[in-house]
C-alpha positions as a Markdown table, in Angstrom:
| # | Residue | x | y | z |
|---|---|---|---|---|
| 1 | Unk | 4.1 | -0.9 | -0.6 |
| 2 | Unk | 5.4 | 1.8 | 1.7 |
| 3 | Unk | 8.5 | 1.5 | 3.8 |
| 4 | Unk | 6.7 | 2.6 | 7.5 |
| 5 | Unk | 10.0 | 2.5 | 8.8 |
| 6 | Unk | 11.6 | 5.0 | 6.6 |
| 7 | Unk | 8.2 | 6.9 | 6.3 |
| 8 | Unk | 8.2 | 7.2 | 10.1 |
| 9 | Unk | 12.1 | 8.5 | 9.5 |
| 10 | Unk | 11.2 | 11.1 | 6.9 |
| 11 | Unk | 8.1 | 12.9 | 8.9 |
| 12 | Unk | 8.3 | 11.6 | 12.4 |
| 13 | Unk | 4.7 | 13.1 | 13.0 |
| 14 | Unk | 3.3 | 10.2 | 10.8 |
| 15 | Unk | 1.9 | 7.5 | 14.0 |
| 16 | Unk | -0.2 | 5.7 | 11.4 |
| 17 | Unk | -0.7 | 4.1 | 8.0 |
| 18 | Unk | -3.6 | 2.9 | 6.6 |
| 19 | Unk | -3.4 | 1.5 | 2.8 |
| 20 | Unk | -1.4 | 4.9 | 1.6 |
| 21 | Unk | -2.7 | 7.2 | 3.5 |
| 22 | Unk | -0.4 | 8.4 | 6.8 |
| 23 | Unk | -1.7 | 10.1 | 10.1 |
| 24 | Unk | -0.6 | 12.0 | 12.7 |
| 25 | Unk | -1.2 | 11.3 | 16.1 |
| 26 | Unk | -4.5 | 13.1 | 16.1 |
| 27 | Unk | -5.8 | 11.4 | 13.3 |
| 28 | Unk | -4.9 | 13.9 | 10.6 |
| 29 | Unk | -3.8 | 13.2 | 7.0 |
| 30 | Unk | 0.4 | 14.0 | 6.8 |
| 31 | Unk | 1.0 | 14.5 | 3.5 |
| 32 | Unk | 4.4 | 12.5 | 2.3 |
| 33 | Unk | 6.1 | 12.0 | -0.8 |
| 34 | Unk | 5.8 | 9.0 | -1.7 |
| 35 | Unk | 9.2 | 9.3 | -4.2 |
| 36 | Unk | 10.9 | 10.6 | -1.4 |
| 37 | Unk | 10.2 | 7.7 | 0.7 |
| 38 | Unk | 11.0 | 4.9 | -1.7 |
| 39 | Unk | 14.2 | 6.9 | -2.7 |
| 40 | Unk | 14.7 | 6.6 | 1.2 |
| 41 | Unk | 13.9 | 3.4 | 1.7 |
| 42 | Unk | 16.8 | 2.2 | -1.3 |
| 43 | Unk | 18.8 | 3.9 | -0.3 |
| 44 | Unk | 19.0 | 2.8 | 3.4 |
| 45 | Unk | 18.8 | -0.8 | 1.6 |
| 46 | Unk | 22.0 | -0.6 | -0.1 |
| 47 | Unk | 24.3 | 0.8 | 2.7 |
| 48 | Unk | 22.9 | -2.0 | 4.8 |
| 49 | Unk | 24.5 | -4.3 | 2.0 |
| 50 | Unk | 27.4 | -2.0 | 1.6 |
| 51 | Unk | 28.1 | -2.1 | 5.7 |
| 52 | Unk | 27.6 | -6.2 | 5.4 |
| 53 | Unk | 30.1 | -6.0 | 2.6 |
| 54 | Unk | 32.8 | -3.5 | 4.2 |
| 55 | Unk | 33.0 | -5.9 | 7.2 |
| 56 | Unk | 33.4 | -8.9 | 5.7 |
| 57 | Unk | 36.3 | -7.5 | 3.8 |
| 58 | Unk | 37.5 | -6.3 | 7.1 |
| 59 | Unk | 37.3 | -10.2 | 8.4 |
| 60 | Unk | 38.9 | -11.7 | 5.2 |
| 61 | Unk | 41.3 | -9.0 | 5.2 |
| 62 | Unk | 42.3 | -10.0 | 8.7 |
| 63 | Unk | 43.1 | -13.6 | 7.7 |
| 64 | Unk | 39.3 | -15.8 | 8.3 |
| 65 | Unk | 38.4 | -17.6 | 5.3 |
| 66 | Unk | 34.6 | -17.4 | 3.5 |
| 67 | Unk | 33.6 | -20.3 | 5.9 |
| 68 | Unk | 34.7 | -19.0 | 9.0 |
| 69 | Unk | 33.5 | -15.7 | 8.7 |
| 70 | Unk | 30.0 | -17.6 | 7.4 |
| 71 | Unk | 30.0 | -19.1 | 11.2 |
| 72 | Unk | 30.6 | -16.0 | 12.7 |
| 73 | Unk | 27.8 | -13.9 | 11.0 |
| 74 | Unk | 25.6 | -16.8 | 9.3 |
């Protein structure tokens, strides 16, 4: 399945997705990579878990334990 957020990020003219296919706002086909996109969409994934992970080393660093910093974030 496609990412329509990071689709949307890669070609901005893309309003639509229907199945695979992507359309502008007038109801043309954009063409996309599709290898691009899930590159994209991976590598967006993993710096949301590297951010998540830099600040909770941040938190620990600054003295919180596992379970306090687990009540702060959740």
């Amino acid at each position: 399945m496609i990412d329509f957020q990071t689709l949307i990020k890669l070609y901005p003219q893309v309003v639509t997705l229907t199945g695979d296919i992507a359309f502008d706002a007038d109801g043309n086909e954009v063409a996309y990579d599709l290898q691009a996109v899930t590159a994209q969409a991976e590598a967006d994934a993993q710096s949301a878990i590297d951010i998540k992970a830099s600040a909770l080393a941040k938190l620990a660093a600054l003295g919180l334990t596992q379970d306090e910093v687990k009540a702060l974030v959740g």
